[in-house]
N, CA and C atoms as an extended XYZ file, in Angstrom:
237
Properties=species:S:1:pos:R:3:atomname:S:1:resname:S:1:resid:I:1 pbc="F F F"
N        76.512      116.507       81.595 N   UNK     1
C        76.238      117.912       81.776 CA  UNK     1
C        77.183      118.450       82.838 C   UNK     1
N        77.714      119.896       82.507 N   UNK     2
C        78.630      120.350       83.620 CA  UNK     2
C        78.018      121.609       83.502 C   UNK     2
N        78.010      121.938       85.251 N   UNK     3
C        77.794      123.609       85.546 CA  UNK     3
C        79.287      124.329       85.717 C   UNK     3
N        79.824      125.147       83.884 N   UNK     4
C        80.987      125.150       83.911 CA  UNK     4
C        81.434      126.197       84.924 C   UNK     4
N        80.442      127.294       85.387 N   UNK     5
C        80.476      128.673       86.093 CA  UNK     5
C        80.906      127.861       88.224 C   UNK     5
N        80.296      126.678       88.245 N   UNK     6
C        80.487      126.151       89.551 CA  UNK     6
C        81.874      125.091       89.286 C   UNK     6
N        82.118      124.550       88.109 N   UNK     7
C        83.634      123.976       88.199 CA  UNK     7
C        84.624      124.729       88.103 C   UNK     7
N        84.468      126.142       87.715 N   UNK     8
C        85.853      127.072       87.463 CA  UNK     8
C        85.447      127.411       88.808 C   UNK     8
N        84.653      127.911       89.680 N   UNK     9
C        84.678      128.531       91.102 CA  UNK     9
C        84.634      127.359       92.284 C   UNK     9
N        84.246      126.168       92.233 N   UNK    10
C        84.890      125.406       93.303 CA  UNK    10
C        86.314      124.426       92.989 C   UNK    10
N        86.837      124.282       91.569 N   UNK    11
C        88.086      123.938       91.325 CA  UNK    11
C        88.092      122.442       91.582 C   UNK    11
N        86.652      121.846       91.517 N   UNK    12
C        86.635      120.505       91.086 CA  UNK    12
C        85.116      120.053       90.696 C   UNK    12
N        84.792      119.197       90.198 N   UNK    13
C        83.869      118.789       89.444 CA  UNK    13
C        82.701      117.740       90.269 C   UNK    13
N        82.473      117.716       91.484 N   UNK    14
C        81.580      117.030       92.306 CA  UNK    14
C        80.489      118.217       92.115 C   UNK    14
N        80.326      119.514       92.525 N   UNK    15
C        79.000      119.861       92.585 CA  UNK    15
C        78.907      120.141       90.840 C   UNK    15
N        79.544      120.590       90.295 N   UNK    16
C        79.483      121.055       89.049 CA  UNK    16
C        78.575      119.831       87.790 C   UNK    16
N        79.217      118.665       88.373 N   UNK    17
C        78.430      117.757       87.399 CA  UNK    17
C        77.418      116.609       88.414 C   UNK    17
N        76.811      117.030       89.605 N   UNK    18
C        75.785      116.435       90.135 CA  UNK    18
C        74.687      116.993       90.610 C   UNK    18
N        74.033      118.137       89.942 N   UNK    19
C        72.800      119.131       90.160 CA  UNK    19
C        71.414      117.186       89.846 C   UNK    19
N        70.307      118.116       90.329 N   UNK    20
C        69.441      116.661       89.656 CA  UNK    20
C        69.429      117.005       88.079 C   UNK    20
N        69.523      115.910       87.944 N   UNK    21
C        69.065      115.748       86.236 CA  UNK    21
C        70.482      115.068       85.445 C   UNK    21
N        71.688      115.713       86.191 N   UNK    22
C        72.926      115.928       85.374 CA  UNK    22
C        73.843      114.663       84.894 C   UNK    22
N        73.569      113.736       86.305 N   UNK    23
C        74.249      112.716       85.719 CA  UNK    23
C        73.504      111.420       86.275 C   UNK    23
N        73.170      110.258       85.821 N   UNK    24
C        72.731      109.208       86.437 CA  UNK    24
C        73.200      108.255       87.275 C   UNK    24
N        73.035      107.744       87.893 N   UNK    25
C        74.002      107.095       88.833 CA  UNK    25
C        73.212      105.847       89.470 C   UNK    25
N        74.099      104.609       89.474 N   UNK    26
C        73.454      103.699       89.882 CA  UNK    26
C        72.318      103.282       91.525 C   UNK    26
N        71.991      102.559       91.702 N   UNK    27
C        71.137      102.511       92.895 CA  UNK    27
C        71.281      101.667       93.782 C   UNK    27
N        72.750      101.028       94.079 N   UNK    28
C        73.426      100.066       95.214 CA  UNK    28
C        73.827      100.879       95.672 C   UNK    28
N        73.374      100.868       96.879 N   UNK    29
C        74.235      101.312       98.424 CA  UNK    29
C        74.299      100.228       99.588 C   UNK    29
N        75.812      100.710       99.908 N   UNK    30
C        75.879       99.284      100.597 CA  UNK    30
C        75.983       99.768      102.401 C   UNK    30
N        75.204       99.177      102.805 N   UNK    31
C        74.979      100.095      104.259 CA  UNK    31
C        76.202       98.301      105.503 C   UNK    31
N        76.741       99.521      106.103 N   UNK    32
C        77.580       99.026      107.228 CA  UNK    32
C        78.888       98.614      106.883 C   UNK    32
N        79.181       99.467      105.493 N   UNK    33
C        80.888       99.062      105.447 CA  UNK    33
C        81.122      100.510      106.076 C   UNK    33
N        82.815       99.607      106.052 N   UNK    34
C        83.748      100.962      106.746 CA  UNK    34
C        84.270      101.653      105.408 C   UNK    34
N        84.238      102.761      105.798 N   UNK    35
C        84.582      103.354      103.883 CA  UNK    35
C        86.297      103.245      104.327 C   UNK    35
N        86.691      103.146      105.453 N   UNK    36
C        88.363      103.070      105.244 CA  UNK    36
C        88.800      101.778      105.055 C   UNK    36
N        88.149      100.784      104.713 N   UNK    37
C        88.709       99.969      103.819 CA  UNK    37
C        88.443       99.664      102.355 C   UNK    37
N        87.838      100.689      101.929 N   UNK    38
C        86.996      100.092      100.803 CA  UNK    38
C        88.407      100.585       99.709 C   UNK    38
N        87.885       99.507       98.449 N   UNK    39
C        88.966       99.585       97.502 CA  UNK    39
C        88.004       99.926       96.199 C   UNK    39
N        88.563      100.786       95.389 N   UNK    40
C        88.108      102.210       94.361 CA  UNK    40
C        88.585      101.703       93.035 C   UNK    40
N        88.136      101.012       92.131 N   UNK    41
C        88.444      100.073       90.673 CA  UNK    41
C        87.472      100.746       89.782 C   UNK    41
N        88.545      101.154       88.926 N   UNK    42
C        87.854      101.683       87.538 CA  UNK    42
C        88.126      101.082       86.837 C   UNK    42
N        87.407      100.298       85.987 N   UNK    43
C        87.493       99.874       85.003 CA  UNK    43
C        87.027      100.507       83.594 C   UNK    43
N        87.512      100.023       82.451 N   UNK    44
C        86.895      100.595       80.993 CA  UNK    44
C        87.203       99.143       80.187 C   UNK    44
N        85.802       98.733       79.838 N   UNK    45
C        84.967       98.078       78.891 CA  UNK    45
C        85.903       96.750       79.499 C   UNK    45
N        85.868       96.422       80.997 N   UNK    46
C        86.330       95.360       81.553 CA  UNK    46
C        87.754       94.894       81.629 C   UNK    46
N        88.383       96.108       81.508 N   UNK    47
C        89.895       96.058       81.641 CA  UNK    47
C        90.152       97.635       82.809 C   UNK    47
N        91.108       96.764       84.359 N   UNK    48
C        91.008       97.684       85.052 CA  UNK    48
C        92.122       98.792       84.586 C   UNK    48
N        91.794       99.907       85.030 N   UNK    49
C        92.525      101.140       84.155 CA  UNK    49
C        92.687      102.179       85.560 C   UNK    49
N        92.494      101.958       86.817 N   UNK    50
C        92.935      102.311       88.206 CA  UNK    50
C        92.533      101.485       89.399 C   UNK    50
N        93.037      101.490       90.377 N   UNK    51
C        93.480      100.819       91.393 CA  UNK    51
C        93.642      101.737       92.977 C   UNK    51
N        92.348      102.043       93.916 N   UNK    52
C        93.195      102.822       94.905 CA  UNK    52
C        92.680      102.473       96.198 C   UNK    52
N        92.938      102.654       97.344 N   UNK    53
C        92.502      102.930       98.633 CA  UNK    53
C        91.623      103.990       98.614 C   UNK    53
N        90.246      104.126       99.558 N   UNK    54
C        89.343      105.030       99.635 CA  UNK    54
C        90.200      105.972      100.705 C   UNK    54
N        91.128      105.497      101.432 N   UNK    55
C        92.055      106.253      102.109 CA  UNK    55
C        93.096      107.154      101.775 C   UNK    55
N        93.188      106.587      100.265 N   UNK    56
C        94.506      107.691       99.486 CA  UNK    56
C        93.569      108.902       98.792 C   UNK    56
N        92.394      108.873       99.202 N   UNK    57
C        91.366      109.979       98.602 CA  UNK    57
C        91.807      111.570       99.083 C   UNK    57
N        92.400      112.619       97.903 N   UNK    58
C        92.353      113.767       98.512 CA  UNK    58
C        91.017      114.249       99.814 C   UNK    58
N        90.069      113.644       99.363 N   UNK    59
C        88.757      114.107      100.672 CA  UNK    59
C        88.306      112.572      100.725 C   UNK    59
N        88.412      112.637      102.639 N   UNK    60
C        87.732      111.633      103.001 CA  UNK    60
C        86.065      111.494      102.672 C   UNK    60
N        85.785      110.661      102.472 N   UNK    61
C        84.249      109.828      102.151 CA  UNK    61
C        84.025      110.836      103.362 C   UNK    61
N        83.603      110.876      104.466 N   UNK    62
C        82.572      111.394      105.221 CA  UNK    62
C        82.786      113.283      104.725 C   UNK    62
N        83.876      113.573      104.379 N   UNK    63
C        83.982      114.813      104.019 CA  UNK    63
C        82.602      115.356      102.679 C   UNK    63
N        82.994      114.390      101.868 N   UNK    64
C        82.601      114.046      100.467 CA  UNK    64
C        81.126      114.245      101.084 C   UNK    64
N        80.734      113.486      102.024 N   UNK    65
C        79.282      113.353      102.149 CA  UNK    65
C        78.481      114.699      102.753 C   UNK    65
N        79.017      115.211      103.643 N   UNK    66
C        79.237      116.166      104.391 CA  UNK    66
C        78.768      117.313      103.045 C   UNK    66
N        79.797      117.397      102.420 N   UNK    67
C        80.024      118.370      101.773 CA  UNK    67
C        78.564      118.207      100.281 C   UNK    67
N        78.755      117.064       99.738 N   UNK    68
C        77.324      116.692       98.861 CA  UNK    68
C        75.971      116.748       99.704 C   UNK    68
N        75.544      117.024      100.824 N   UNK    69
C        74.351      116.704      101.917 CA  UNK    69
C        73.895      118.133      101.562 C   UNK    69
N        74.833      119.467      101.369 N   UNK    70
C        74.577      120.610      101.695 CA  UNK    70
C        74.384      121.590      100.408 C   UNK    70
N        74.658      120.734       99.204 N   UNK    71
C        74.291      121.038       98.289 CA  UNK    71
C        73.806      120.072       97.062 C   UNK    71
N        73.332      119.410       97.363 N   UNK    72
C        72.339      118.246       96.666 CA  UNK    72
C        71.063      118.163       97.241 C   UNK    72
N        70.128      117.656       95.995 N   UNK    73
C        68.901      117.181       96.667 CA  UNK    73
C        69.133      115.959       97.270 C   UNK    73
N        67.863      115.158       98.094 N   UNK    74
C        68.076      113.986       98.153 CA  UNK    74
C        66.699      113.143       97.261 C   UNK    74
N        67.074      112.385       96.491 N   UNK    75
C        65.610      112.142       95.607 CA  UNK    75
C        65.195      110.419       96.075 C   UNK    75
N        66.038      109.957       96.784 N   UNK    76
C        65.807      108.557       97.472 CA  UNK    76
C        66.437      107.443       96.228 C   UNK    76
N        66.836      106.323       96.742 N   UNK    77
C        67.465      105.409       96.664 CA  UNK    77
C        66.744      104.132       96.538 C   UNK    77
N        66.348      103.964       95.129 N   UNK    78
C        66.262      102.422       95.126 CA  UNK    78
C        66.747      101.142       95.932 C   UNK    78
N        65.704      100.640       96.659 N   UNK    79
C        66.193       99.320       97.307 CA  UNK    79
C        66.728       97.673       95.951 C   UNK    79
């Protein structure tokens, strides 16, 4: 699901496709890494298909969070 009226007016697709309901998302969080080392692997159907530094991120992780805190719910996190 995309809110197409919030991806043409914020010019990227984080709030647009994460209202509740919109997309599912797994329930590991990993508490006490440093997000500036973390390494970002996409894979498709087990063949990797990108490769990056959480550091080569146009927005830093704490930005990201910052910025999702103020317009997301929070619905809690499976242990």
């Amino acid at each position: 699901m995309t809110a197409r009226d919030l991806q043409k007016v914020d010019g990227q697709w984080g709030r647009a496709k994460g209202f509740d309901t919109f997309c599912p998302v797994g329930s590991r969080v990993v508490h006490g890494a440093d997000w500036r080392t973390l390494e970002i692997i996409g894979r498709l159907n087990g063949v990797e298909r990108q490769r990056a530094r959480a550091t080569d991120m146009a927005f830093s992780i704490p930005m990201l969070v910052s910025f999702i805190s103020r317009v997301m719910t929070h619905r809690g996190l499976a242990t």
